[in-house]
C-alpha positions as CSV (number, residue, x, y, z in Angstrom):
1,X,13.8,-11.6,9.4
2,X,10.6,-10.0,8.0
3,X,10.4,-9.7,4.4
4,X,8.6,-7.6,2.0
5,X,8.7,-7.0,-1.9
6,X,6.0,-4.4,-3.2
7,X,5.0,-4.4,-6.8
8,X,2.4,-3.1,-9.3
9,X,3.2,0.6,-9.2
10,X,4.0,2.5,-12.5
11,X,2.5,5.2,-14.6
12,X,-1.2,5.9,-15.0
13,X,-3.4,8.8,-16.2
14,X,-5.8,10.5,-14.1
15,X,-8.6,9.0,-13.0
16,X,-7.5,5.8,-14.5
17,X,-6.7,2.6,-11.8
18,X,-3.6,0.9,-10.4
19,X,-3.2,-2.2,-8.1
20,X,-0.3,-3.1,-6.0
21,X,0.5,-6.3,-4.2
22,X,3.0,-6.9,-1.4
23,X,4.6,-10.3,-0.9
24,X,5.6,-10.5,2.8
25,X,8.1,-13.7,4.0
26,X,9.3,-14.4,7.7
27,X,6.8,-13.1,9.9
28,X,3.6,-14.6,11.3
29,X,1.5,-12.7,8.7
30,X,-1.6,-13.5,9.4
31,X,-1.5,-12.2,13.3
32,X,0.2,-8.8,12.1
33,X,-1.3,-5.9,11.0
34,X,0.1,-4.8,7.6
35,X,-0.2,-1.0,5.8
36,X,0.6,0.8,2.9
37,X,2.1,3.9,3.3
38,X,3.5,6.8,0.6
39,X,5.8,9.1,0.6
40,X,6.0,12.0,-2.1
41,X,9.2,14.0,-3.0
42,X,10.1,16.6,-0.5
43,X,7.2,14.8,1.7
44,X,7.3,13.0,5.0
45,X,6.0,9.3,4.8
46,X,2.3,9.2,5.4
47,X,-0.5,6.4,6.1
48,X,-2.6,5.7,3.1
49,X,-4.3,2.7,4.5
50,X,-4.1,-0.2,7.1
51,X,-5.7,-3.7,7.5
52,X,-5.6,-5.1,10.7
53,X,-5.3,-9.1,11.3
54,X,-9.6,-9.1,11.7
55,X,-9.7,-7.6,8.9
56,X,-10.2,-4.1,10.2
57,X,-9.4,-1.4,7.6
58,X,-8.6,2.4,7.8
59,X,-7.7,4.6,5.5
60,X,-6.7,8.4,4.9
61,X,-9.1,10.6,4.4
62,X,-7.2,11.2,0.8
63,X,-8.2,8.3,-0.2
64,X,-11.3,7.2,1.7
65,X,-14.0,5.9,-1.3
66,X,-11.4,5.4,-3.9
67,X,-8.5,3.0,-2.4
68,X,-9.1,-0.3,-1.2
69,X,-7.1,-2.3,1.1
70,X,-7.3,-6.1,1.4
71,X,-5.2,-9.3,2.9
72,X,-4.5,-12.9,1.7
73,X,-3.3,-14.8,4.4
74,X,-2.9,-17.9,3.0
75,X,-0.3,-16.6,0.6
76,X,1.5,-13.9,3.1
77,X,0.2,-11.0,0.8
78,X,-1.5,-7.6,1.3
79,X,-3.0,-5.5,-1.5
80,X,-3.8,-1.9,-2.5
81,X,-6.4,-1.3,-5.5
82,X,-6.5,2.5,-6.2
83,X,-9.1,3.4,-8.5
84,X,-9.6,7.3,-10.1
85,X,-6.2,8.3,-9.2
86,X,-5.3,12.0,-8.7
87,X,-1.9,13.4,-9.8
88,X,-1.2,14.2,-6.2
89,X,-1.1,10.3,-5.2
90,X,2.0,10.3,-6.9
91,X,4.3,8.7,-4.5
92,X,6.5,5.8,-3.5
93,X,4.6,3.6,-1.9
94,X,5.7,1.3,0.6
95,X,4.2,-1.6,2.7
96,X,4.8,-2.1,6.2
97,X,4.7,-5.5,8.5
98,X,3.5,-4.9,12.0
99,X,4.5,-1.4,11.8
100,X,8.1,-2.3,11.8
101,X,9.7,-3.8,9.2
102,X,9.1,-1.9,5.6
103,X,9.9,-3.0,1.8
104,X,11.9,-1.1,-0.5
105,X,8.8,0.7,-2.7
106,X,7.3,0.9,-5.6
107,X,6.6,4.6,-7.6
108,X,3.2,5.3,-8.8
109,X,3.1,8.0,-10.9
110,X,0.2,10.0,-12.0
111,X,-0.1,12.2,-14.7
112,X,-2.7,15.0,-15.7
């Protein structure tokens, strides 16, 4: 059973920076491709960005030049650094395992 405990999120100013971290245990991480996705109140669950097992990264156009996504393998983890947030990223943001198995979330807020 797949695994997955996000943390870093919390409060922030605008324009100020944030990096989260997601610990993932169980799966074969390093074949998988793992994602961050957020979900804002009253919102349905969007992508925010994706790392594939080559390394092959997409993102949202949101957040294309200020969001980057990244991998360890060798310790099972995948990471989001979000630099000049926007009040409008505020979300729960979750990280996802092969596009199936999710962790619980962790809330970014981000005040004006």
């Amino acid at each position: 059973q797949v695994q997955l405990v996000e943390s870093g999120g919390g409060l922030v100013q605008a324009g100020g920076s944030l990096g989260l971290s997601c610990a993932a245990s169980g799966g074969i991480f390093r074949f998988n491709t793992m994602a961050w996705y957020r979900q804002a109140p009253g919102q349905q669950r969007e992508l925010v960005a994706g790392i594939t097992s080559d390394n092959f990264a997409n993102y949202a156009e949101s957040v294309k030049g200020r969001f980057t996504i990244s991998r360890d393998n060798g310790k099972n983890m995948v990471f989001l650094q979000m630099n000049s947030l926007k009040p409008e990223d505020t979300a729960v943001y979750y990280c996802n395992f092969g596009g199936t198995y999710w962790g619980k979330g962790t809330l970014v807020t981000v005040s004006s």
